[in-house]
N, C-alpha and C positions, 0 to 999 in steps of 0.2 A: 504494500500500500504506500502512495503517497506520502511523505511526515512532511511537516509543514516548514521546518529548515535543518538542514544541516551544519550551519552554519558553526560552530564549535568542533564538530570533527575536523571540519577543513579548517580553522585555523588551527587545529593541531594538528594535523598532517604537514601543514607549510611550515609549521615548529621542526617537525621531522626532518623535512627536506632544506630549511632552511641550519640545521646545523652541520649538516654534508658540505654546504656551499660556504659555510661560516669558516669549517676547519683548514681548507689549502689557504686562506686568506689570514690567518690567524698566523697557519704555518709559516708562511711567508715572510712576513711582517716578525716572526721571531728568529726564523734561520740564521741569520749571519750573527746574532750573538751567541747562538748555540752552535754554531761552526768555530767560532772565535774558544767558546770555553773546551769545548769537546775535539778541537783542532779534527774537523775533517777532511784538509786538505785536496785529494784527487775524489774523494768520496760527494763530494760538494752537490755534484749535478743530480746523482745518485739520491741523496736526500731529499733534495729539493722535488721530485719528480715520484719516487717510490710511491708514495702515495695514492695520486693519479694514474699509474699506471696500475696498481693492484686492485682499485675499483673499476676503471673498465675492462680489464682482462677478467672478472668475477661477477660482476654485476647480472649479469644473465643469468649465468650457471645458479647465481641467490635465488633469480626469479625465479626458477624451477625448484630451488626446493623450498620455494614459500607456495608455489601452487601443492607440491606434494606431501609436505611436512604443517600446514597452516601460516596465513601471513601473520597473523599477531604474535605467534611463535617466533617470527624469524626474525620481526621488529625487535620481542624484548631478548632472544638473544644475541642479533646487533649489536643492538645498546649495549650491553655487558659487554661484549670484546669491544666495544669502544672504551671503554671505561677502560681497560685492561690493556689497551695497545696506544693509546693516548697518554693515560697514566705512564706505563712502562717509558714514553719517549720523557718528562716530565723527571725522573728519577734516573736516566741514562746518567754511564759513567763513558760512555766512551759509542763512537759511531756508528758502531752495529749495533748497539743496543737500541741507539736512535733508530736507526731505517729501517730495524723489524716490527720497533711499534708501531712509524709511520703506515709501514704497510697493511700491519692488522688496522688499524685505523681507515685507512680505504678501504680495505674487505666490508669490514662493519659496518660504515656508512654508506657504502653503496648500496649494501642490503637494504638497510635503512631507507634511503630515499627512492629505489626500486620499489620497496613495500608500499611505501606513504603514498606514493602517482598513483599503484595498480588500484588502490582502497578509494581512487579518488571516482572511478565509476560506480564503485557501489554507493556510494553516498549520491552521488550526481544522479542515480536513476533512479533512488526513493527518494527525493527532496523535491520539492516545487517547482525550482528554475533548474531543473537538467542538467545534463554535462555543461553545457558552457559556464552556464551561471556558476557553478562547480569548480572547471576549474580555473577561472577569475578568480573564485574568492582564494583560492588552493595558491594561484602564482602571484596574488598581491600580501598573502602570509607571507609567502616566501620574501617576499625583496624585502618585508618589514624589519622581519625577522634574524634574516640574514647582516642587514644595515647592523642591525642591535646588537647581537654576536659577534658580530665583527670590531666592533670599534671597542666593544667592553674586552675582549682577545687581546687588540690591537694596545689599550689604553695599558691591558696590566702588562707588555713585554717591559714598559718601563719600569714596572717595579722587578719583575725578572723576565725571563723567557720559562723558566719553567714554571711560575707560578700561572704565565698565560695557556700553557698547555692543559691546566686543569680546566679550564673554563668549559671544555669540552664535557668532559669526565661529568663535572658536575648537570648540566643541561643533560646530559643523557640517562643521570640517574633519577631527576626530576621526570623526564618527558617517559622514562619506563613505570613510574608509578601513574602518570598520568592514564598513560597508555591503557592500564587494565580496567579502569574503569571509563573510557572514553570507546576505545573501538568494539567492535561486537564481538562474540565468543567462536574460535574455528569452527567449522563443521567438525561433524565425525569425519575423519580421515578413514577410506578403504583403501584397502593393498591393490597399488596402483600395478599396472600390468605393462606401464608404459616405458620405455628404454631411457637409459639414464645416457645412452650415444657419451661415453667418455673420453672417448679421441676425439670426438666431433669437439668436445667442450674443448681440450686438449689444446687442437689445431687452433681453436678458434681466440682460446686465451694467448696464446704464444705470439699469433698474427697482431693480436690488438697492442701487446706490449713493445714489441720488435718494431712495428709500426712507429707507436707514438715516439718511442725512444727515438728512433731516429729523427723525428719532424722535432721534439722539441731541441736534437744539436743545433738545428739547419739555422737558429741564430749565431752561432758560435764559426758557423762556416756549411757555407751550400753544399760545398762539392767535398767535404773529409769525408775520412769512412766512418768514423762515429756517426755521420748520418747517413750515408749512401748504404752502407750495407748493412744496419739492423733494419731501415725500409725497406728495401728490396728483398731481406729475409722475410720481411713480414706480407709484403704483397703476394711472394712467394705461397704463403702458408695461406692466408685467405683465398686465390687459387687453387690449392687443394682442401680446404673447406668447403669450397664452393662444390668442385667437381665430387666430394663425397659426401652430402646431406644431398644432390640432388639425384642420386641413389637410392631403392629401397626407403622412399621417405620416411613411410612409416616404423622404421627402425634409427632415426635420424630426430635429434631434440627442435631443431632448427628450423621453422619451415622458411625454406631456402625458395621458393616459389615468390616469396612474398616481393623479390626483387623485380618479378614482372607486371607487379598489382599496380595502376598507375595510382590510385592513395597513397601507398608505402612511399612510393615513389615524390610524390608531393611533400609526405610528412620529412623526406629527408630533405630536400628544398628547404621545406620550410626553418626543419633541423639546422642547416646553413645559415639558414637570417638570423636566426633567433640567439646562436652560438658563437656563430663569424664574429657576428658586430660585437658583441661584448669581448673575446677577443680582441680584436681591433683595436675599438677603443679606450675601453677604461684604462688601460696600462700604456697606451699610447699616446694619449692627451695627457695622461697624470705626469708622464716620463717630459710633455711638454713644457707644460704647467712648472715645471721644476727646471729645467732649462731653460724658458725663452720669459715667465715673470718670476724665477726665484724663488719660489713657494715650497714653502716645506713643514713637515707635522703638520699641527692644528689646521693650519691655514689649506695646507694640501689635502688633506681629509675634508674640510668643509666646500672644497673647490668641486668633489664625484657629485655632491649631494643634492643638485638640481638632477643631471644623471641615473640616481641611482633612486631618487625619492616618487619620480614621474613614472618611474614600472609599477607602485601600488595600486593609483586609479585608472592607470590604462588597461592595466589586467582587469578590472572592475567595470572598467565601462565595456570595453571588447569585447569580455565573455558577457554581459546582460543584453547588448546587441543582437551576438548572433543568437542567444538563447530565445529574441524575440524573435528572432529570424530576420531584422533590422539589415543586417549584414549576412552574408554565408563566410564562411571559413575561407573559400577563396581570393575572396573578394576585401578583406581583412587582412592578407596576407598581402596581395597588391596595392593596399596603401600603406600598408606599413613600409611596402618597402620603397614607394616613393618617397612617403616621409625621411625616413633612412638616408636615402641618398640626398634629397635635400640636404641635410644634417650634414653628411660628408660634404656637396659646396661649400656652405656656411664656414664649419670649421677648417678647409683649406682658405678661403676670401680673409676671412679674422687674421689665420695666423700668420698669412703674407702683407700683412696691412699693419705690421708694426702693433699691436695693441700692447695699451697702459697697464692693463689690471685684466684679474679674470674676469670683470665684469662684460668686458667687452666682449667675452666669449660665451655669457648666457645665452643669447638666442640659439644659438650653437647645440651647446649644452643640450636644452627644450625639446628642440627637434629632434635631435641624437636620439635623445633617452624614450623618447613616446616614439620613432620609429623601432627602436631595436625592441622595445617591451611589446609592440601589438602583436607579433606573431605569435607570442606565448603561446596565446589560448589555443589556434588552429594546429599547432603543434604538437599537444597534448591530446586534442578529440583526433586526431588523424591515425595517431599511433592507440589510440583507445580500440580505436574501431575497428582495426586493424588486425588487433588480439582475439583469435578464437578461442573458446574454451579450452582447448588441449593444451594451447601455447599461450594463453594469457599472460602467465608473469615472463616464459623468456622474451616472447615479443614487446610488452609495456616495458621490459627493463634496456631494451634495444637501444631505448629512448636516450637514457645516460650512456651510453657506448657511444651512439653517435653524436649525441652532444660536446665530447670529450674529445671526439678527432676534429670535428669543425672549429673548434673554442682553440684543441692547441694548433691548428694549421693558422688561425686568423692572430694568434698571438707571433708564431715563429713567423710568418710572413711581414707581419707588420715590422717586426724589430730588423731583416733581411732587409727590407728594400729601406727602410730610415739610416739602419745603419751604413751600408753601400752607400749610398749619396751621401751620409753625410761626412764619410773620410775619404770621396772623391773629391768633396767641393775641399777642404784641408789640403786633400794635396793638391790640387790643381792650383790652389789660391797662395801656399805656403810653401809647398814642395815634401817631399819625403821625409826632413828631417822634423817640421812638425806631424806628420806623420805617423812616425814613429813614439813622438813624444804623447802625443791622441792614443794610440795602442796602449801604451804604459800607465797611462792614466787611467783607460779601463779596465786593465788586466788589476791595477795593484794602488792606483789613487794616488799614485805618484804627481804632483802638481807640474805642468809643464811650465817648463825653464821659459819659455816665449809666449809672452802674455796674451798675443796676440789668435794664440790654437784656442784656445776655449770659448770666445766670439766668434772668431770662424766657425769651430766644430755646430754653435746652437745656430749660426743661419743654415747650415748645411743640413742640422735636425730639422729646422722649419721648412727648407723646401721639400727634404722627404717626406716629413710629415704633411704636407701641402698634396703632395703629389698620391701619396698613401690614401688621401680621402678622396678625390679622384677616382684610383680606380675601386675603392670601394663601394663610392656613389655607383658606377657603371654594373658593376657584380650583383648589386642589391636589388638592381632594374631588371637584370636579365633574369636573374633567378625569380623577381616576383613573377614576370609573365611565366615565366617555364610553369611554376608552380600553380596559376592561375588557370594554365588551358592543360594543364594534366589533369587537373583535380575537377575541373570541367566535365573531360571524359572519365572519370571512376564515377562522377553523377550521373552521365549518362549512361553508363556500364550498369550501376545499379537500377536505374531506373526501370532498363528494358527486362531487367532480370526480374523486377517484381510483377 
């Protein structure tokens, strides 16, 4: 039947998924003092990354054993190994102790926020306003929450870094007591007859880590083999993933089919707006913002927060739209992404235009943050819809997998083409020996002896960064049309099929 809101589950499931999103930001923001006390040395990237990588190479394989084992189950023991692999980085003596807890830390929370989306149809299909309505309220938890997490993380690395790695621990032992009395009770589980396909998971973890590993060098250098050859291993292995789930399906965890469904197909489009752009931007304007007007702490935190505050009610308004049917899913997905690219003009015009203050860069900001947050919603019902009962939670958990390659391709790209221009323009303008002095400066903060490379190097970040929004603006236009007349034909695909 019917219940007349749901409205408290989904802010606690955005609670869920908003501490997933809370902890690489946390991490981040503490790493380098725990690399400083913990001397991790060549281990560095290693840390930084473990994490991310251990949630999307498992994220799915969760989602199948929250369909088979119960999802309330899987959430509260989540929560526990976060508690337990959070905790453990927090009490580290030394850098493996750190990157095993990081890792269990991603397992955890990928479960974690795998769980919290799948729960977000059941709620969306007894409640009043539907999946959309659903999950609006489900993705403006998230960025509230997320905001809150993060800066309370962020605020305590100054009292230490391991004191901020509890912030976790602690929200996860809160949101598990919450949990038992907020979400509904498992079914009875029967003794499922269905294949647990272990190589299939096997292949398919190994591809996502090999993969990413390599995309997040490719800032460190395009063409090393730190990044050419764990990609190409990993292309490798999704190639033969692919060629074996579409074998004997039925003996296969994966429906591998799903790649010629034009929806799926759509929801990864969309997957790209939704992923790309925050990629992109956040950590490429903030990297601005700090080069080209100075800004830093307080000041640099409060510069995201037009950005980061405008995904609450767009997700709010988007999902009551299409839930009146105001908007379709596709149709939402091609303004957002004009808005988007607008946003990418604006902030190349601003940041070639000399500006005083971040002021000058709100309109910027606006437009940014309510293009890249509208696709949310259609995001989320795409890959809802998508999930059949057999493959519910590995498909819904798909979600975070390919959110995670889009997010790091849009991050190592951005920092690639900013970086490249901007110690072409140094040497073009200075010659090799500021050059070199630019490299050393990044490598180890060495202040360069020639006063004159650290003015160059921030006009050199501005035209990249100029030029970065550019073809961003173009990426966000093509991908909405693609998205818009694929998703077109899966409506009319369904149509003629009823």
């Amino acid at each position: 039947m019917k219940t007349k809101s749901a409205v408290l589950p989904l802010i606690y499931l955005g609670l869920l998924a908003s501490i997933q999103g809370a902890d690489p930001n946390i991490a981040s923001t503490a790493l380098l003092s725990a690399g400083k006390d913990l001397q991790f040395g060549g281990l560095t990237a290693l840390a930084a990354s473990v994490s991310t990588l251990a949630l999307a190479a498992t994220v799915i394989s969760t989602g199948m054993l929250a369909d088979r084992l119960g999802r309330k189950k899987i959430i509260i023991a989540a929560m526990l190994l976060a508690v337990i692999g959070d905790g453990l980085v927090s009490v580290s003596q030394d850098p493996i102790m750190f990157i095993a807890g990081r890792a269990l830390a991603g397992i955890a929370l990928g479960a974690v926020y795998g769980s919290a989306f799948a729960y977000v149809k059941y709620f969306g299909d007894n409640s009043k306003g539907g999946l959309s309505a659903a999950l609006g309220t489900f993705s403006a938890s998230i960025g509230l929450f997320t905001l809150l997490v993060t800066f309370a993380g962020s605020a305590l690395v100054g009292v230490g870094w391991r004191e901020a790695f509890l912030v976790i621990p602690a929200l996860s032992v809160l949101s598990l007591f919450l949990g038992l009395f907020i979400l509904p009770q498992d079914g009875p589980r029967v003794k499922s007859s269905e294949p647990w396909d272990f190589l299939g998971q096997l292949l398919l973890g190994l591809a996502v880590v090999f993969s990413l590993y390599g995309i997040s060098h490719a800032a460190n250098g395009l063409f090393t083999a730190l990044t050419i050859v764990p990609f190409v291993i990993g292309v490798v292995l999704f190639v033969l993933f692919y060629l074996r789930e579409r074998t004997q399906t039925e003996k296969r965890f994966f429906p591998i089919s799903l790649l010629k469904h034009p929806l799926f197909l759509a929801a990864i489009g969309v997957g790209f707006l939704y992923n790309f752009s925050t990629g992109v931007g956040l950590l490429s304007f903030s990297n601005l913002f700090q080069y080209q007007l100075d800004l830093s702490g307080l000041a640099l935190s409060l510069s995201q927060l037009p950005y980061l505050l405008l995904a609450i009610p767009t997700a709010l308004i988007v999902g009551a739209l299409i839930s009146k049917r105001v908007l379709t899913r596709q149709t939402s997905t091609l303004i957002g992404s004009f808005i988007a690219a607008l946003g990418g003009i604006l902030f190349a015009i601003t940041a070639m235009s000399s500006p005083k203050s971040v002021s000058d860069y709100l309109p910027a900001l606006v437009v940014l943050g309510v293009g890249a947050a509208v696709p949310a919603v259609a995001y989320g019902s795409m890959i809802l819809q998508e999930a059949d009962t057999k493959h519910y939670g590995v498909v819904s958990s798909s979600r975070t997998t390919i959110g995670q390659f889009w997010y790091s391709l849009g991050l190592a790209s951005s920092t690639v083409i900013i970086d490249t221009i901007a110690r072409a323009h140094v040497l073009n303008k200075l010659g090799s020996s500021a050059e070199q002095q630019l490299n050393s400066w990044s490598a180890s903060g060495a202040k360069p002896t020639d006063s004159s490379v650290f003015p160059t190097a921030v006009e050199g970040f501005t035209q990249g960064f100029a030029l970065l929004m550019v073809i961003y603006a173009v990426l966000m236009l093509i991908v909405g049309f693609f998205v818009f007349f694929v998703a077109n034909k899966a409506d009319k695909q369904h149509s003629s099929q009823q």
